[in-house]
C-alpha positions as CSV (number, residue, x, y, z in Angstrom):
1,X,141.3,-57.9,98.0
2,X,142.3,-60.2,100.6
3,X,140.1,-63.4,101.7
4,X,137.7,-62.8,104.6
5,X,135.3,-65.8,103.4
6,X,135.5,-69.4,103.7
7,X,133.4,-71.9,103.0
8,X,132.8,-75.1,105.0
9,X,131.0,-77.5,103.5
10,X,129.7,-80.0,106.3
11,X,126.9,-82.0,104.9
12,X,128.0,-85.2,104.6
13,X,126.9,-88.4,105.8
14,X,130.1,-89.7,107.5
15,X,129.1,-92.9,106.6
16,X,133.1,-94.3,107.3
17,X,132.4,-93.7,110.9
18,X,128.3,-95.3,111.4
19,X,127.2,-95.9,114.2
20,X,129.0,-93.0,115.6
21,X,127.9,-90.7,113.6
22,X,123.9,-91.7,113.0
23,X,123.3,-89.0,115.3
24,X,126.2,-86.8,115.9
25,X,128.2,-85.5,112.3
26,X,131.4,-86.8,111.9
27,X,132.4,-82.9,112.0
28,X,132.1,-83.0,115.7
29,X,133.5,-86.0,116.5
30,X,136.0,-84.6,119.2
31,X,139.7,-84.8,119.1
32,X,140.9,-85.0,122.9
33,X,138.7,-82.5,123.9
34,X,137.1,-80.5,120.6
35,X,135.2,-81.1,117.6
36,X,137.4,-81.6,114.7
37,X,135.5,-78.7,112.5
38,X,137.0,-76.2,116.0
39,X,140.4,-76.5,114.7
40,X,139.7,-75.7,111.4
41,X,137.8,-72.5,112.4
42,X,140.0,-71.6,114.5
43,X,142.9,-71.8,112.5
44,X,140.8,-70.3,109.0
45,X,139.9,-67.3,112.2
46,X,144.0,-66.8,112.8
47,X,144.3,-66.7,109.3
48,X,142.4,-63.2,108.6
49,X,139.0,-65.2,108.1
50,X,135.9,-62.7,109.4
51,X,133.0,-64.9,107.9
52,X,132.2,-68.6,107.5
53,X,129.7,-69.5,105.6
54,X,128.5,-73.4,106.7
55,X,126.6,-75.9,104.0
56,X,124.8,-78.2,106.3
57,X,122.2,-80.9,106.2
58,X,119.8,-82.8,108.1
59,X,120.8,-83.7,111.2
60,X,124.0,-81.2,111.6
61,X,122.2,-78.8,114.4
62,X,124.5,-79.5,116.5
63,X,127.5,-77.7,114.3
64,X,125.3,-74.6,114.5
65,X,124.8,-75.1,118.4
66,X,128.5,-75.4,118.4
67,X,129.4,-72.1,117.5
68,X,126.5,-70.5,118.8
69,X,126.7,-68.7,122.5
70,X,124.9,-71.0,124.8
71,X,123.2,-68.6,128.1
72,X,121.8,-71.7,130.5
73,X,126.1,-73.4,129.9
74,X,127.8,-69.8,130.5
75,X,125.1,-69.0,134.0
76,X,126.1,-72.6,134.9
77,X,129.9,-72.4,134.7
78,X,129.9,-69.2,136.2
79,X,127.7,-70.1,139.3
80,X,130.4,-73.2,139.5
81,X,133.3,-70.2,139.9
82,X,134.7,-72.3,136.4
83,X,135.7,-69.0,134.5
84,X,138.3,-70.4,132.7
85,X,136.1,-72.7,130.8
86,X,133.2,-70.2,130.6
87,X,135.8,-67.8,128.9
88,X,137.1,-71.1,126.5
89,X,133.5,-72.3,125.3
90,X,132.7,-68.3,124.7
91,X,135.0,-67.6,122.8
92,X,134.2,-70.2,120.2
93,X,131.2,-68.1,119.2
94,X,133.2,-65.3,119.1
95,X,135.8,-66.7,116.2
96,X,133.8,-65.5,113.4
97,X,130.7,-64.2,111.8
98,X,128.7,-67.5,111.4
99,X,126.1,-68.4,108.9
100,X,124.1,-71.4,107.6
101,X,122.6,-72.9,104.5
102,X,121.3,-76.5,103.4
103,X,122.1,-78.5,101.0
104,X,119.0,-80.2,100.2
105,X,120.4,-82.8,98.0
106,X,124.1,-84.4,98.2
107,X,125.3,-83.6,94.7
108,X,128.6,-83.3,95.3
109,X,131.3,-81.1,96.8
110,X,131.0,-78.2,93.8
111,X,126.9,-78.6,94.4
112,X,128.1,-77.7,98.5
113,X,129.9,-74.4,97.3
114,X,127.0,-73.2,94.9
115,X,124.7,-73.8,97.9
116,X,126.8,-70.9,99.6
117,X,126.7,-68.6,96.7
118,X,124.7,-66.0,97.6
119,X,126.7,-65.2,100.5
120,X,129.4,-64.3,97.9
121,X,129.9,-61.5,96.2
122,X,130.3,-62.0,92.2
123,X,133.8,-60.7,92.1
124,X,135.1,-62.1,95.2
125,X,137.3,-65.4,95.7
126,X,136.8,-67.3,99.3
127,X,138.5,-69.7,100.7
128,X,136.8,-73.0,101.1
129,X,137.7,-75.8,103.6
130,X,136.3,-79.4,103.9
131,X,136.9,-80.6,107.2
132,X,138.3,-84.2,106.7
133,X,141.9,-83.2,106.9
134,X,143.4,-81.7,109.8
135,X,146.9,-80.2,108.8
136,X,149.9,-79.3,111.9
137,X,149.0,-76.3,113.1
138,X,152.8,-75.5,113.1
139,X,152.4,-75.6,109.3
140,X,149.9,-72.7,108.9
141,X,148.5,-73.8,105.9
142,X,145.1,-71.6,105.8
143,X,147.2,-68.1,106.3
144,X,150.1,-69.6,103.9
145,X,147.6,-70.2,101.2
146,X,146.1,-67.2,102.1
147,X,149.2,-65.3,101.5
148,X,150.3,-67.3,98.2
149,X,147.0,-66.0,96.6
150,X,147.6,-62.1,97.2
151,X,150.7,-63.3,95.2
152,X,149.2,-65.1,92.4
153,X,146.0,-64.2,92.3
154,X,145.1,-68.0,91.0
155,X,143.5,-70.7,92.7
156,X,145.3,-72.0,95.3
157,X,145.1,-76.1,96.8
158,X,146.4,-77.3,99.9
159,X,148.6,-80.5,99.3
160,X,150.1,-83.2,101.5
161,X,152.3,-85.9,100.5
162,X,151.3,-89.4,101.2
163,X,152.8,-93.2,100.9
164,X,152.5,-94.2,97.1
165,X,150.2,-97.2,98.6
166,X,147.6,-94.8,99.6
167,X,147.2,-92.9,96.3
168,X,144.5,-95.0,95.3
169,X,142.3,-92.8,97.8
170,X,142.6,-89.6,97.4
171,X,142.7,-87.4,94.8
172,X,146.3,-86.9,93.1
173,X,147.8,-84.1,91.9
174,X,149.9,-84.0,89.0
175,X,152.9,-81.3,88.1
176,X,155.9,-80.3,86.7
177,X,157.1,-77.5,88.0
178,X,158.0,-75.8,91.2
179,X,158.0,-72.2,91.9
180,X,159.0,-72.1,95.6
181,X,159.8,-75.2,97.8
182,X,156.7,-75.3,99.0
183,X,154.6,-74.0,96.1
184,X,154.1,-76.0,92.9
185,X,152.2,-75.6,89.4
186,X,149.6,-77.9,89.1
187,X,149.1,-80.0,85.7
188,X,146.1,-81.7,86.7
189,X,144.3,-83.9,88.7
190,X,143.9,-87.9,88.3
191,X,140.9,-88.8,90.9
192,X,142.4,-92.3,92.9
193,X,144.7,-93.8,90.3
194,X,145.7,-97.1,90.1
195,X,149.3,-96.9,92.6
196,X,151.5,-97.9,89.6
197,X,149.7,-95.1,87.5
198,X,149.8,-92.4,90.2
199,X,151.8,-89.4,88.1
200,X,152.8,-88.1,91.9
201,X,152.3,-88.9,95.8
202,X,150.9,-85.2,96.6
203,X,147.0,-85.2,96.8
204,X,144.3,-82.9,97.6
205,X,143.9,-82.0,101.2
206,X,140.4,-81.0,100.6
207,X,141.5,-77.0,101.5
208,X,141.3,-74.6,98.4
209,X,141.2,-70.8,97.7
210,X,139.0,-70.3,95.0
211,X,137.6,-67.3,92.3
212,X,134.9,-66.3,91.0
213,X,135.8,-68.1,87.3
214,X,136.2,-71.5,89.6
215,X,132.3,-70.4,90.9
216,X,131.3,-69.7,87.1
217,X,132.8,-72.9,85.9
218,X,130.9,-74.9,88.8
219,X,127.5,-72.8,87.9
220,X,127.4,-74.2,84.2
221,X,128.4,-77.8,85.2
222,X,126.1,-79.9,83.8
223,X,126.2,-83.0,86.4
224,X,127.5,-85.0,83.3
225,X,129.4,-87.8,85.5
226,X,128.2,-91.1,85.7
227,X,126.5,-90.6,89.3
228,X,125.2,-87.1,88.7
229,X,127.3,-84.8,90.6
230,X,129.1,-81.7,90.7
231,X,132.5,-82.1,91.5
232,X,134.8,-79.4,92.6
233,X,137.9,-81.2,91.2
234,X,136.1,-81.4,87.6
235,X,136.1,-77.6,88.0
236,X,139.7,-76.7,88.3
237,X,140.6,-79.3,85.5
238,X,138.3,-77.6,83.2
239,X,140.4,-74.5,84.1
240,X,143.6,-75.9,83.6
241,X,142.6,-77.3,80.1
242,X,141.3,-73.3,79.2
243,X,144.7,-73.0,80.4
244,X,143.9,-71.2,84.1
245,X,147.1,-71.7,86.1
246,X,146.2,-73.1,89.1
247,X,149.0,-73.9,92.4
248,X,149.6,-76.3,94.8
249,X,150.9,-75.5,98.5
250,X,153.4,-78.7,99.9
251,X,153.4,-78.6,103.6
252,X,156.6,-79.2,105.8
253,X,154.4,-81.5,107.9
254,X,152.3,-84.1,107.3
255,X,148.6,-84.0,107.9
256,X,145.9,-86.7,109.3
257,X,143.2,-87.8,107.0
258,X,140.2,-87.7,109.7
259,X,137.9,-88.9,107.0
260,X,138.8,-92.3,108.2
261,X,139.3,-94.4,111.2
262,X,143.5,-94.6,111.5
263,X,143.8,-90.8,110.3
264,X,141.3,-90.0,113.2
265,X,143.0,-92.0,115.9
266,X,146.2,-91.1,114.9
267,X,145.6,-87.4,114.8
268,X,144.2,-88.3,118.6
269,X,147.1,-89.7,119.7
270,X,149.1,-86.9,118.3
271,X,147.2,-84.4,119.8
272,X,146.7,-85.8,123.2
273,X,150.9,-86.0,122.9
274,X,150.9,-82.1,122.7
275,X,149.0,-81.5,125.9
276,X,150.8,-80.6,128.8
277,X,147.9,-82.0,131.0
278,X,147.7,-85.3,129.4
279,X,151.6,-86.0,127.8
280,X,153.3,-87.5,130.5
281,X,150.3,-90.0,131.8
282,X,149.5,-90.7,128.1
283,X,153.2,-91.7,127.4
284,X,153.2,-94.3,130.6
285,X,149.9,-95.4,129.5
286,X,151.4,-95.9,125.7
287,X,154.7,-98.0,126.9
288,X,152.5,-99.8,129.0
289,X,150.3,-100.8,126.4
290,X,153.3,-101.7,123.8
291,X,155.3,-103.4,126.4
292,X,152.1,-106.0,126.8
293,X,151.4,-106.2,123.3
294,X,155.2,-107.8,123.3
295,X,154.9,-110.1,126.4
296,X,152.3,-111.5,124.9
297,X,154.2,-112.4,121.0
């Protein structure tokens, strides 16, 4: 059976981008002109996803709005003649089949996917998606991962590769042999090594289709670690020790880590590049910019 379920777990605080984000999740913070968490449901929707299941929190109303069809906007736009954007802010409701649960205490990522549990049936595997990391759309990494699992039937994590100074902040991923050249079998995981200990630059993108025997393992986690919490990553190393194979997907393009302030602006700039409205103003404003920056050294 093919994946038709994802999981987006959205509770976080965003602390890494207060004030902004005291009263607006980080999840919305826009990217030219939509919320980072669109892209990802839009892509997870190209991919063959029907239903999304969102783990929210206090104060994250506004992700529900989001995706919800909004009557007083659509009368509005229409009455302006703007049908266009009437059809475009529409549509997003129409992605998928949306629904919501809390996650009364932050326990963890693996504590965010049990919250979603009963939405799941007990012998079914979903995808799940945390929406810090926004990969090339070019790359198709939800539908590629996707695919790779009707193939292996085994847990399958989205990967990027990063500078070897940056290991330190991410989960790394460690292994030893490749299947395809963009598919590799994972060994394990070593959670922000020291850069000179680092057994690889390929870390965890945060994107990851799971089973039900990841579910099972996160249901008798005991919150053991030294803050209390239920880690997903904790999950699939337990797996690989009971000797679970477990995959890695390598994309041909890099990715932006919107979890913090560079990866956001960068993924900005990026974007903004891509637009056929904004490219060619942007670019004049960006030489500009540099050419300053180098009058004034």
């Amino acid at each position: 059976m093919s994946i038709k379920k994802a999981i987006f777990p959205v509770a976080g605080y965003g602390t890494r981008f207060l004030p902004a984000t005291k009263a607006q999740p980080k999840e919305m913070l826009p990217i030219v002109d939509k919320p980072i968490i669109q892209y990802l449901v839009e892509e997870a929707a190209e991919a063959g996803i029907e239903n999304i299941i969102f783990v929210t929190g206090r104060g994250k109303s506004s992700i529900e709005n989001h995706f919800d069809y909004s009557v007083e906007l659509d009368v509005k736009l229409m009455a302006k003649n703007k049908q266009a954007l009437a059809d475009a802010v529409n549509n997003i409701s129409n992605l998928a089949n949306f629904a919501y649960v809390r996650q009364p205490v932050q326990n963890g990522d693996g504590a965010a996917i049990l919250c979603a549990k009963p939405f799941i049936d007990p012998d079914e595997s979903v995808l799940v998606v945390f929406p810090d990391y926004i990969m090339p759309k070019e790359n198709m990494t939800l539908k590629k991962m996707i695919d790779y699992f009707d193939k292996y039937q085994k847990p399958i994590i989205a990967a990027d590769i990063v500078d070897q100074s940056l290991v330190d902040q991410y989960g790394v991923i460690a292994f030893s042999e490749t299947h395809t050249e963009d598919i590799v079998k994972i060994d394990t995981f070593v959670e922000k090594p020291l850069i000179n200990e680092a057994p690889s630059t390929l870390i965890n993108a945060g994107y990851s289709v799971i089973t039900p025997r990841v579910i099972k393992t996160l249901s008798h986690a005991d919150s053991t670690t030294k803050d209390g919490e239920i880690r997903l990553a904790d999950a699939f190393i337990r797996l690989l020790e009971e000797g679970e194979q477990l995959y890695a997907l390598v994309p041909p393009k890099h990715g932006y880590d919107c979890g913090s302030k560079i990866g956001f602006v960068k993924a900005t700039v990026d974007y903004a590049l891509q637009r056929d409205d904004l490219r060619e103003e942007f670019i004049q404003f960006l030489n500009h910019r540099v050419s300053t920056l180098n009058e004034k050294k």
